[in-house]
N, C-alpha and C positions, 0 to 999 in steps of 0.2 A: 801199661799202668802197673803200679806198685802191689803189694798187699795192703793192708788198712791193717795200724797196729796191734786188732783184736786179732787178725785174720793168724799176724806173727806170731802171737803170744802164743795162742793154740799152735802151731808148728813146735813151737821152743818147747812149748809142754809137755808136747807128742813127742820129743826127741830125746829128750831127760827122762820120761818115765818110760823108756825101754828098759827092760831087764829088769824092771825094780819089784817088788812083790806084786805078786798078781791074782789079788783076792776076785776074783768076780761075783759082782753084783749078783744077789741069790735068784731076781727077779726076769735075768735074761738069760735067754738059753745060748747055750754053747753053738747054736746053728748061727743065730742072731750075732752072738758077739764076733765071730767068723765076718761074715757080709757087713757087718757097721765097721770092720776095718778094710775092706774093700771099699767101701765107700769113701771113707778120708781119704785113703790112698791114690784113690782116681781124681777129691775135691782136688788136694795137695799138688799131685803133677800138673794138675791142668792149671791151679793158679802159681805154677813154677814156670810153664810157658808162656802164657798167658795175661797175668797179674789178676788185679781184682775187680770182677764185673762190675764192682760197684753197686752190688744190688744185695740185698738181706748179710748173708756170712757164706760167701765159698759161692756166692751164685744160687744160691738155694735162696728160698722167697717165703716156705712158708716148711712147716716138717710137722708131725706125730709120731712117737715113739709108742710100742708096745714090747710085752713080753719075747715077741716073737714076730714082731712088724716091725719097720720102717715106712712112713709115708712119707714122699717128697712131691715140694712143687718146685720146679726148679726151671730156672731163665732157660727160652728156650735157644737162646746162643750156647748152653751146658748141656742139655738137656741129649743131645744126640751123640754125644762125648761117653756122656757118663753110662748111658746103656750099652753101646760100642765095649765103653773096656772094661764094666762090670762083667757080660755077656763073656767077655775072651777071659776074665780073671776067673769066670763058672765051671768054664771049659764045657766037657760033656756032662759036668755035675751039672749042670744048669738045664734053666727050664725059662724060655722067653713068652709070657702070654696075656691072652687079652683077658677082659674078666667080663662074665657073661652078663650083657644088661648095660653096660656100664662104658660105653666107647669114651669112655673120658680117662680110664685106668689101664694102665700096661703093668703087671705085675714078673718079678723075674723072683727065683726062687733057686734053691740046690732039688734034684731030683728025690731025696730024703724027705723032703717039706719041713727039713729043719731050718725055719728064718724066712723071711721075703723081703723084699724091698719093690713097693706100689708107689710108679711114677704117677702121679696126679698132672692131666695134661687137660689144656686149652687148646682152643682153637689154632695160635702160634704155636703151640709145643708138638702137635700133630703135623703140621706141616713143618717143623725144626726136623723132626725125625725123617718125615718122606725126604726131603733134602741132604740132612745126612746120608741116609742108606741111598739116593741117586750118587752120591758123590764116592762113598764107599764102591759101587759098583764101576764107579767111572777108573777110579784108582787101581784097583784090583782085576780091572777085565773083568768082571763078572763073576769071578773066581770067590763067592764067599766066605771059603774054608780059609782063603787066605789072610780074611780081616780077622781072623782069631787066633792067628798063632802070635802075634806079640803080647809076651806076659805084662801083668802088672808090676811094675817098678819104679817105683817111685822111691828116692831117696832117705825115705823114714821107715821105710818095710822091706830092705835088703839083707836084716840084720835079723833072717828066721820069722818061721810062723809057731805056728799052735795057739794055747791061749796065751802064753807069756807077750807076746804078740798083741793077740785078741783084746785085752782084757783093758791096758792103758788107751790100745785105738779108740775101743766103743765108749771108753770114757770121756774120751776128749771129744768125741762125735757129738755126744747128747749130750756135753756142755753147751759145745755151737748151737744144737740146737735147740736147746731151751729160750734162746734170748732169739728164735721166730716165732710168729702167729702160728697158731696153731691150723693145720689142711681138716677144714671143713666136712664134717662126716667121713672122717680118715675110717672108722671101725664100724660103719652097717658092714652087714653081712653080705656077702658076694659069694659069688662060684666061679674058680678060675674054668679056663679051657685050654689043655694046652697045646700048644698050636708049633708049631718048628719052629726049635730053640736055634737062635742069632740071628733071626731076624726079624726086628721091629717092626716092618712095612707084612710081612707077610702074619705077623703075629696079632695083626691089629683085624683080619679080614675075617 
């Protein structure tokens, strides 16, 4: 399958406003703007393999933005993709976990607690992940250390990080996401736990 010509236009966006001035939003913290372009970055590759689920923008179905959140509900054909190479793009900064009370949320985070992104999951998206991580370990013998060592690379974020980077990604993120439903009590209050960072199945128990 193709992209869907909105899917393009944000690509075209994202790729023209590299390098260009890069005022960031006074609203979003620098943790945040970091992880909202890992997230494009992983939408992007995977609808470069892939094409387009055909479902909301990038496969995502429904989002929440905050200050210093991200909340995604996301197809759960994506759904075991995107924490796989968020989790490898965290590396050791990262923090993979469940959130206490609340077996429907998998939150991931940098070990600073600057930024998160809370996958909001269903009954499919629970078993999308157990399946991925069975298949991950089929692929790799067992070897977990070794589903983390491939970087993110995607062909829009080759060209350097920092905010210069940062600051066009998260913008073009939370365009896409504006135009989904908003994830239903994305901001009650919760308490992570965290549990061993890069893996899903084990971060859920």
């Amino acid at each position: 399958m193709r992209l869907t010509p909105f899917e393009w236009r944000v690509v075209t966006a994202y790729r023209s406003a590299r390098g260009q001035g890069c005022r960031a939003a006074a609203a979003v913290c620098a943790g945040q703007l970091r992880l909202d372009r890992y997230v494009l970055a992983a939408l992007i590759e995977y609808a470069a393999d892939v094409g387009s689920l055909g479902v909301g923008a990038f496969g995502l179905r429904a989002a929440a933005t905050g200050p210093c959140c991200l909340h995604l509900d996301a197809d759960p054909t994506l759904l075991g993709y995107l924490v796989h190479r968020l989790s490898a793009a965290l590396g050791s900064e990262g923090r993979c976990a469940g959130v206490r009370g609340r077996p429907d949320r998998l939150e991931l985070r940098p070990r600073d607690g600057h930024g998160r992104i809370v996958f909001h999951l269903d009954a499919a998206g629970v078993h999308a992940l157990s399946e991925w991580e069975r298949e991950l370990a089929l692929v790799h013998e067992g070897d977990r250390s070794a589903c983390r060592t491939e970087p993110l690379r995607p062909g829009v974020t080759r060209h350097g990080g920092g905010v210069a980077a940062d600051v066009p990604a998260s913008r073009e993120l939370r365009r896409v996401l504006r135009r989904l439903p908003a994830v239903p009590h994305a901001h009650e209050a919760s308490v992570s736990v965290w549990i061993e960072t890069g893996s899903a199945r084990h971060s859920r128990m």
